[in-house]
C-alpha positions as YAML, in Angstrom:
chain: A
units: angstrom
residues:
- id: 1
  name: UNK
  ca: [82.03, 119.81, 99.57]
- id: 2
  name: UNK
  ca: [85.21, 118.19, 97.81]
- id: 3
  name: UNK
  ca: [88.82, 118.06, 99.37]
- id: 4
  name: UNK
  ca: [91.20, 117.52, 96.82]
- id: 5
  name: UNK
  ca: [93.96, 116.11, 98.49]
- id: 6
  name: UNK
  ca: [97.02, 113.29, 96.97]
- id: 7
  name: UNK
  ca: [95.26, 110.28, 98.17]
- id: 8
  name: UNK
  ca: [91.34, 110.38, 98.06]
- id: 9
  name: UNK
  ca: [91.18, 106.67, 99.70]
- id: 10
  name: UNK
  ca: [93.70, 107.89, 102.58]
- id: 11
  name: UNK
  ca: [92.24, 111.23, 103.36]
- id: 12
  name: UNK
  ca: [88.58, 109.64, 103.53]
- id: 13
  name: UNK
  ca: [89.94, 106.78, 105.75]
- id: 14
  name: UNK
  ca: [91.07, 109.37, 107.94]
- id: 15
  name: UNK
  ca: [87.77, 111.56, 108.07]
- id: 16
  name: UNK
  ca: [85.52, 108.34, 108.37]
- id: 17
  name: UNK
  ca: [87.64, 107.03, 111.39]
- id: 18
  name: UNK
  ca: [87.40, 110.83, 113.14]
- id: 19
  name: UNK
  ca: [83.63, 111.35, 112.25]
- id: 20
  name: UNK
  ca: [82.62, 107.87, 112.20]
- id: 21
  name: UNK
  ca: [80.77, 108.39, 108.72]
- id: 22
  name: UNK
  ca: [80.01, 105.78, 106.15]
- id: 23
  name: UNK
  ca: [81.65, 105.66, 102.84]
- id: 24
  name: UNK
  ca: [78.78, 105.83, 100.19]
- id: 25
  name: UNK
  ca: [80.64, 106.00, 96.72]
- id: 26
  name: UNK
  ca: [84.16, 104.73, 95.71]
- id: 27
  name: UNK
  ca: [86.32, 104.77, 92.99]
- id: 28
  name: UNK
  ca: [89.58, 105.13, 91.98]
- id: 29
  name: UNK
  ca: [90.52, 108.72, 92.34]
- id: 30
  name: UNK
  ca: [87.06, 109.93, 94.57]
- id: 31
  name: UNK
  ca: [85.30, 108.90, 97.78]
- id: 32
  name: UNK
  ca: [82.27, 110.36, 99.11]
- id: 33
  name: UNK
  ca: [81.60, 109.91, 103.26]
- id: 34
  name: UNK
  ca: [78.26, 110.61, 104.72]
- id: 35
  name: UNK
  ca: [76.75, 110.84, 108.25]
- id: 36
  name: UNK
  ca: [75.01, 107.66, 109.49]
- id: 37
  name: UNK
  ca: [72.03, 110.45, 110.69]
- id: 38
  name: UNK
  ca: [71.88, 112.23, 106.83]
- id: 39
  name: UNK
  ca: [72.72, 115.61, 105.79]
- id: 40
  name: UNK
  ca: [75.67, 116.79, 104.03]
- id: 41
  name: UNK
  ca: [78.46, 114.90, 103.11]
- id: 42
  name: UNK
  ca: [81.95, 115.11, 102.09]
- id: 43
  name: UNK
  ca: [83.59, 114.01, 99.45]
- id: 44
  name: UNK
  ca: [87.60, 113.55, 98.54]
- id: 45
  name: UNK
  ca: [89.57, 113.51, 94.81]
- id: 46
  name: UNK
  ca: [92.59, 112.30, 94.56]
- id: 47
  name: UNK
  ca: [94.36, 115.46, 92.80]
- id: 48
  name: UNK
  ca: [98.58, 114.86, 91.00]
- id: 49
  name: UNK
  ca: [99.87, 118.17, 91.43]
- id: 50
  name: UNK
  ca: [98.14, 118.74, 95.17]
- id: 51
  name: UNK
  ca: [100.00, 121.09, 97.21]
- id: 52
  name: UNK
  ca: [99.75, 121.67, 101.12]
- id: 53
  name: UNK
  ca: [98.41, 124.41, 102.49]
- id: 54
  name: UNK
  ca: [100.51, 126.45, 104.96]
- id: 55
  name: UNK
  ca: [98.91, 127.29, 108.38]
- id: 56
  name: UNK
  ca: [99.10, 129.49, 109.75]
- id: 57
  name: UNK
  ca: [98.94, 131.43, 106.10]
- id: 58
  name: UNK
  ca: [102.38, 133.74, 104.79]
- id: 59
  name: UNK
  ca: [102.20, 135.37, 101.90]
- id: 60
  name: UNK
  ca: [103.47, 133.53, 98.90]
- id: 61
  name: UNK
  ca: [102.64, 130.26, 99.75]
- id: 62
  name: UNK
  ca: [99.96, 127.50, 99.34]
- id: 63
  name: UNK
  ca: [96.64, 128.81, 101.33]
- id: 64
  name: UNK
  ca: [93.95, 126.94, 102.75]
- id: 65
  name: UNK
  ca: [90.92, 127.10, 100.63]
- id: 66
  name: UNK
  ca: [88.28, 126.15, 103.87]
- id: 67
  name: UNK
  ca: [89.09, 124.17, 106.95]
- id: 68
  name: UNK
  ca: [86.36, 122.20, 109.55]
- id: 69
  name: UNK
  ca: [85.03, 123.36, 112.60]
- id: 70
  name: UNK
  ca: [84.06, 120.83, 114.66]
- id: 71
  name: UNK
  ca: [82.47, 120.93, 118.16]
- id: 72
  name: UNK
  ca: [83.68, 118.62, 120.37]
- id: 73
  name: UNK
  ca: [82.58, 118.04, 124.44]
- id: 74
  name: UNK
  ca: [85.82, 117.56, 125.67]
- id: 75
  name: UNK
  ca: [88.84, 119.10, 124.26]
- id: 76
  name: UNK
  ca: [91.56, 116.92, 125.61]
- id: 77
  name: UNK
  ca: [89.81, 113.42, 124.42]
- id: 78
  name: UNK
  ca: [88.96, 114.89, 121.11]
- id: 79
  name: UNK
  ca: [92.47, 115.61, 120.38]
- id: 80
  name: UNK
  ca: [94.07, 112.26, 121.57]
- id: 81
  name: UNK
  ca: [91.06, 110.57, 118.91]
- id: 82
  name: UNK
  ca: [91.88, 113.15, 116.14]
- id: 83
  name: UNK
  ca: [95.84, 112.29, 117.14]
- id: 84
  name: UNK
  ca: [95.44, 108.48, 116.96]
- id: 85
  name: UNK
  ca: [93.15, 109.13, 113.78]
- id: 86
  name: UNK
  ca: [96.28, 110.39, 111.74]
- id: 87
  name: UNK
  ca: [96.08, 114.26, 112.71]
- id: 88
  name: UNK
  ca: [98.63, 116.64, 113.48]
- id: 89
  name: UNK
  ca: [98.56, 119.05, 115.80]
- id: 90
  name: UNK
  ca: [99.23, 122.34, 114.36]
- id: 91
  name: UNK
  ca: [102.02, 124.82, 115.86]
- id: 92
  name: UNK
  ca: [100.00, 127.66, 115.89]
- id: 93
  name: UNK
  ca: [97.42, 127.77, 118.73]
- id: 94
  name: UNK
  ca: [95.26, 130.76, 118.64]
- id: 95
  name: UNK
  ca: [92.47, 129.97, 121.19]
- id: 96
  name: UNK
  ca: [92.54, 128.95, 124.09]
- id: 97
  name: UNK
  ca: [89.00, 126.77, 123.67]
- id: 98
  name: UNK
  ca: [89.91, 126.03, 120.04]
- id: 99
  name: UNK
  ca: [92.69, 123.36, 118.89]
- id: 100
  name: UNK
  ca: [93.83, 123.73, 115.43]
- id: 101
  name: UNK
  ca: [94.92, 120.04, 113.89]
- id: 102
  name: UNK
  ca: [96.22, 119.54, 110.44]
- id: 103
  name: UNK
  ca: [95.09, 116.30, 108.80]
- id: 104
  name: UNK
  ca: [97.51, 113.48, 106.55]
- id: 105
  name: UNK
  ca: [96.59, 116.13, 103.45]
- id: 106
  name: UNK
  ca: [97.86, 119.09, 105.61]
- id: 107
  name: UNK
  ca: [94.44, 120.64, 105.62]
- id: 108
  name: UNK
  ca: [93.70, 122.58, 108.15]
- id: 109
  name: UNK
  ca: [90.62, 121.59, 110.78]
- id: 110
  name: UNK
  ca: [89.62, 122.98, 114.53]
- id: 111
  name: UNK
  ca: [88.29, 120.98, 117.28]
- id: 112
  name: UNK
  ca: [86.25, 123.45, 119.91]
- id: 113
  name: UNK
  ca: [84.52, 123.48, 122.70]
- id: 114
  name: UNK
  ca: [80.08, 124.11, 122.46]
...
């Protein structure tokens, strides 16, 4: 999985602090992160004409092409790391056991509860 975002280097600073992944492959305009434990990573380029997408979605503008679920054990101490990570939180809240946080790209990601 690639998020193109304006600053690879930024945007994967920001995932590695809020997952706590390694970085395994740098350069210039690309970063990949992977989990300490394996599995899948993800990886960022660094794209000139990147756009934000809009959330929650109108017609006519810049949409989100995927956003991250990730289950958390506490909602209220997730958000405060995501927050002091370099998240936003996003205006629109639809769930009560779900946070929605946009992240220094503006992509959309969810924090919720297992």
């Amino acid at each position: 999985m690639v998020l193109d975002c304006p600053d690879a280097h930024v945007l994967a600073d920001f995932y590695r602090q809020l997952l706590g992944w390694d970085v395994k492959c740098s350069e210039p305009d690309w970063v990949l992160l992977r989990c300490p434990d394996g599995g899948t990573g993800i990886s960022f380029q660094s794209e000139p004409g990147y756009q934000d997408p809009v959330w929650p979605e109108r017609p006519e503008e810049q949409q989100k092409m995927l956003h991250l679920d990730l289950r958390v054990d506490d909602l209220d101490a997730a958000e405060a790391y995501a927050v002091a990570a370099g998240a936003r939180r996003a205006t629109c809240q639809p769930q009560d056991d779900v946070r929605v946080f946009l992240d220094p790209a503006g992509h959309p990601f969810c924090l919720f509860l297992h």
